[in-house]
C-alpha positions in Angstrom: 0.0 0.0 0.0 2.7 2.4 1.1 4.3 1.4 -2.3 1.2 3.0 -4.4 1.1 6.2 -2.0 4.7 6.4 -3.0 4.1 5.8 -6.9 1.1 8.6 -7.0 3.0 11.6 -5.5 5.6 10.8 -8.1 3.5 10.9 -11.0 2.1 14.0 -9.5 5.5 15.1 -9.2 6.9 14.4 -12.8 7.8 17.3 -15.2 7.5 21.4 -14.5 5.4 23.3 -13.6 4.4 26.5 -16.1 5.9 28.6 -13.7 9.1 27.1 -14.2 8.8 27.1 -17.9 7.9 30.4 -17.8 10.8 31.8 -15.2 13.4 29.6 -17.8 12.0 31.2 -20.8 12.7 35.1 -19.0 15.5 34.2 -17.6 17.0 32.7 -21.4 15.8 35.8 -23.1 17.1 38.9 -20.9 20.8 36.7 -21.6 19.8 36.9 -25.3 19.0 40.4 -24.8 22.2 41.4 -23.0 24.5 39.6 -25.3 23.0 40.7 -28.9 22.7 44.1 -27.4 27.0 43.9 -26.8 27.2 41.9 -30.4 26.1 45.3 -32.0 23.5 43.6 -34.3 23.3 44.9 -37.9 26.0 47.4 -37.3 24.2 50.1 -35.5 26.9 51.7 -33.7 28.8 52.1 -36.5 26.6 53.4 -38.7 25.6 56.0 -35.7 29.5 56.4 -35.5 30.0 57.6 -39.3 26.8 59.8 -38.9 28.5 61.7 -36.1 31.9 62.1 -37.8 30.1 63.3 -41.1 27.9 65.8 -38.3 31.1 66.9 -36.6 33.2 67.4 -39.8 29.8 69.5 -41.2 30.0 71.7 -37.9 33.8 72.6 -38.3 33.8 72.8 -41.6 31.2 75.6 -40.8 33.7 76.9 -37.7 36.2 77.4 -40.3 33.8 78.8 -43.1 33.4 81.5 -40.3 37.0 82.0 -39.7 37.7 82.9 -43.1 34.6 85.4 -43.5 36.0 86.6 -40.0 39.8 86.8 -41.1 40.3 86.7 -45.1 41.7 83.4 -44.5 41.7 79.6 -43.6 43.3 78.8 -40.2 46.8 76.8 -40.8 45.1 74.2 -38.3 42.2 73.4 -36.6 43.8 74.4 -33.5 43.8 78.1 -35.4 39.4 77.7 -34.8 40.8 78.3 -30.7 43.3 82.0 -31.3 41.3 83.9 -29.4 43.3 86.9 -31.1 41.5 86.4 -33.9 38.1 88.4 -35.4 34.9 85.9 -34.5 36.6 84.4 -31.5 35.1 81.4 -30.2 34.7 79.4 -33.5 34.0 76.5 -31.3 31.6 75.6 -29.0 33.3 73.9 -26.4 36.5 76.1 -26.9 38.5 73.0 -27.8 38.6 71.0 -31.4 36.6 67.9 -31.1 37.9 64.2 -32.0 36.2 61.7 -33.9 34.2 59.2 -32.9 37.0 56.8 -32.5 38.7 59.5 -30.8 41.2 60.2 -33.2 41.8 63.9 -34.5 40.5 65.1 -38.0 43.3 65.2 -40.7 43.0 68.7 -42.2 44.8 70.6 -44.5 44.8 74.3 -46.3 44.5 74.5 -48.9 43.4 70.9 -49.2 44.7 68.8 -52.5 40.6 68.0 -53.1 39.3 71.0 -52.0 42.3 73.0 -54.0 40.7 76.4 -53.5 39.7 75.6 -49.8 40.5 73.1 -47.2 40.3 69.1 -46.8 39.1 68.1 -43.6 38.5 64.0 -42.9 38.6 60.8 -41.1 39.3 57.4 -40.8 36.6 54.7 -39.4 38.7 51.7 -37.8 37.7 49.6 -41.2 39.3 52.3 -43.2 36.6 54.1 -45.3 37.4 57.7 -45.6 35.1 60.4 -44.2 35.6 63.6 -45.7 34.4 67.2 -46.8 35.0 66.5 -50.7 33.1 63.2 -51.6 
C-alpha cells in the first residue's frame, strides 16, 4: 500500500510546472538580450558612428567657413578655430577641437589637394573608409 502512495506523488511530481517554464523562458531571453545588445547587431553603432563624424566634420567645416569670412583666410590648423586673437573668437563651441568618434583627431589641410581652392578636412573609421568634406 505504502508502495502505491509512494508511486502517486511521483506521478504527480513528474515534469515542470508552467511557472518554471515560464521563469526559464525570461531568464533565457534577458541573456539573449544582453548579449546581442553587446554583439552590435546589424551594425548600429557604427553606422551611428560615421553619422556623427560626417555631423562633426559639417560643424567645423562651418567653424572654419566662419573663420575665413572673420579673417580673409583659412586657419593653418584646426587648433587656429581656438586664437582667441582672432576676429569671431570662439569658433567653437566647447573652446576645444573635437575628435572623432573613434577619438582620433581630424586630418585637415589648407589648402586641401581636393578642395584646391579651400580646405580638406576628414577621417578614418577603424575599417578604413574615408570620411571627408570632398566626396
Amino acid at each position: 500500500m505504502k508502495e502505491k502512495q509512494n508511486n502517486k506523488h511521483l506521478a504527480k511530481r513528474s515534469g515542470f510546472t508552467l511557472i518554471e517554464v515560464i521563469l526559464v523562458v525570461v531568464i533565457l531571453g534577458i541573456i539573449a538580450g544582453v548579449t546581442m545588445k553587446g554583439l552590435n547587431i546589424g551594425g548600429k553603432k557604427e553606422m551611428a558612428d560615421v553619422m556623427d563624424a560626417k555631423s562633426t566634420i559639417a560643424g567645423i567645416s562651418m567653424a572654419i567657413d566662419a573663420y575665413e569670412v572673420m579673417n580673409g583666410t583659412y586657419p593653418s590648423s584646426l587648433d587656429g578655430l581656438l586664437d582667441s586673437s582672432k576676429a569671431g573668437f570662439p569658433f567653437l563651441k566647447k573652446n576645444s577641437v573635437p575628435l572623432d568618434p573613434w577619438g582620433k583627431p581630424f586630418t585637415y589641410s589648407s589648402p586641401g589637394s581636393h578642395n584646391t581652392h579651400g580646405y580638406d578636412i576628414s577621417c578614418t573609421t577603424p575599417k578604413g573608409e574615408s570620411i571627408n568634406n570632398w566626396e
